[in-house]
C-alpha positions as CSV (number, residue, x, y, z in Angstrom):
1,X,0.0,0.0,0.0
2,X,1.0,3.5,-0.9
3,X,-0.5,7.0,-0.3
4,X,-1.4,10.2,-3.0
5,X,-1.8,13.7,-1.4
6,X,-4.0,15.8,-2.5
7,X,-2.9,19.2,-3.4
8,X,-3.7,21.0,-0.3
9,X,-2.1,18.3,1.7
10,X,1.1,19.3,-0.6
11,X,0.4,22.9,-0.1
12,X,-0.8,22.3,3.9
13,X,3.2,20.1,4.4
14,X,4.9,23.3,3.1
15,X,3.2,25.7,5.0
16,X,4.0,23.9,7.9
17,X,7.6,23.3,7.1
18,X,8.0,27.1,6.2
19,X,6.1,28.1,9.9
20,X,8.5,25.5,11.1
21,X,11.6,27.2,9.9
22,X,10.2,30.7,10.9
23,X,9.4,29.1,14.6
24,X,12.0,27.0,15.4
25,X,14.7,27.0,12.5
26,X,15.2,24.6,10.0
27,X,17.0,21.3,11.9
28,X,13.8,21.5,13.7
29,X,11.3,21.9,10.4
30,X,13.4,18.8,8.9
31,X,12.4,17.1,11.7
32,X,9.0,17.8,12.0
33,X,8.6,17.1,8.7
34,X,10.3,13.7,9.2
35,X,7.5,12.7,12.2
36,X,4.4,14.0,9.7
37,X,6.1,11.5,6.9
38,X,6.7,8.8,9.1
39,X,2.8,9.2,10.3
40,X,2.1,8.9,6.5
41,X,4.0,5.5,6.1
42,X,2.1,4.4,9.2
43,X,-1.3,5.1,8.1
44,X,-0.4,3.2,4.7
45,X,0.7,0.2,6.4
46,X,-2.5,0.4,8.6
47,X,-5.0,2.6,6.9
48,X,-7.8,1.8,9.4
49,X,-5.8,2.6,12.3
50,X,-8.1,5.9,12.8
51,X,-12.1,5.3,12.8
52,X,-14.1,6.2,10.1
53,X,-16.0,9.5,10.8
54,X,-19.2,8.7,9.2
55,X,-21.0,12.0,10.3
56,X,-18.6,13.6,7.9
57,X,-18.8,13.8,4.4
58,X,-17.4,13.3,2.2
59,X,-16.6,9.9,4.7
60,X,-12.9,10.6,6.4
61,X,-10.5,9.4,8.8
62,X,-9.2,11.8,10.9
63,X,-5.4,10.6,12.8
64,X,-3.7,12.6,15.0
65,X,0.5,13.3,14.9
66,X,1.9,15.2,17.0
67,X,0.6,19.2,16.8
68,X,-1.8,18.3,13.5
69,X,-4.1,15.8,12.2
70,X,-4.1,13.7,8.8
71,X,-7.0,14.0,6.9
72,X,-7.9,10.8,4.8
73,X,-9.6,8.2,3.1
74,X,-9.1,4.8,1.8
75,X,-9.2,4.6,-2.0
76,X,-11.2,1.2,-3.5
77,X,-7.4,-0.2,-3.9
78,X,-6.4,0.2,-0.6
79,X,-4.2,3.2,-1.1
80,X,-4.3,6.3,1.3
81,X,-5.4,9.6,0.1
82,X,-4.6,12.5,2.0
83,X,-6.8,15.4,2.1
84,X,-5.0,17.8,4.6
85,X,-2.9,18.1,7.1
86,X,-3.9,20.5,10.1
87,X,-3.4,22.0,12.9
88,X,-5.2,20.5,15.9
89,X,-6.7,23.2,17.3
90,X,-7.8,24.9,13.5
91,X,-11.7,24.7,12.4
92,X,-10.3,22.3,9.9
93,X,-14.0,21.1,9.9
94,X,-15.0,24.6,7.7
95,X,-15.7,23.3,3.8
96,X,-13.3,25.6,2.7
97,X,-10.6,23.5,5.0
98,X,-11.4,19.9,4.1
């Protein structure tokens, strides 16, 4: 199993690796950016590790790592597609977000 991102999720990882440089310099950013990569890998080895959110739609799994939270579904051949990547206390919930 592999995973796609979406092209927010691509623009969401570099806005966060950009904040992270800004924040905390860039041996820091590399890092963080390691952990949300290594979250991806996870999730495609076990995509149902986070619940289905069924109240949601379009239908989403929603897994926490570390300050954010990977927004995804399961595609009909297993692979992961990422939606976003948020922060955990952003409305990520608004339709202009998901």
């Amino acid at each position: 199993m592999g995973y796609k991102l979406s092209h927010e999720a691509e623009e969401d990882i570099i806005n966060i690796y950009l904040e992270g440089i800004s924040q905390f310099g860039s041996i820091q950013a590399d890092r963080y950016h390691h952990k949300i990569e290594e979250a991806f890998y996870f999730l495609s080895d076990n995509p149902e590790a986070a619940p289905l959110r069924i109240e949601l739609k379009p239908n989403i799994r929603v897994h926490p790592t570390h300050s954010h939270i990977v927004i995804y579904q399961i595609e009909d051949n297993s692979d992961l597609f990422i939606l976003r990547v948020r922060h955990k206390r952003e409305d990520w919930l608004s339709h202009d977000k998901l």
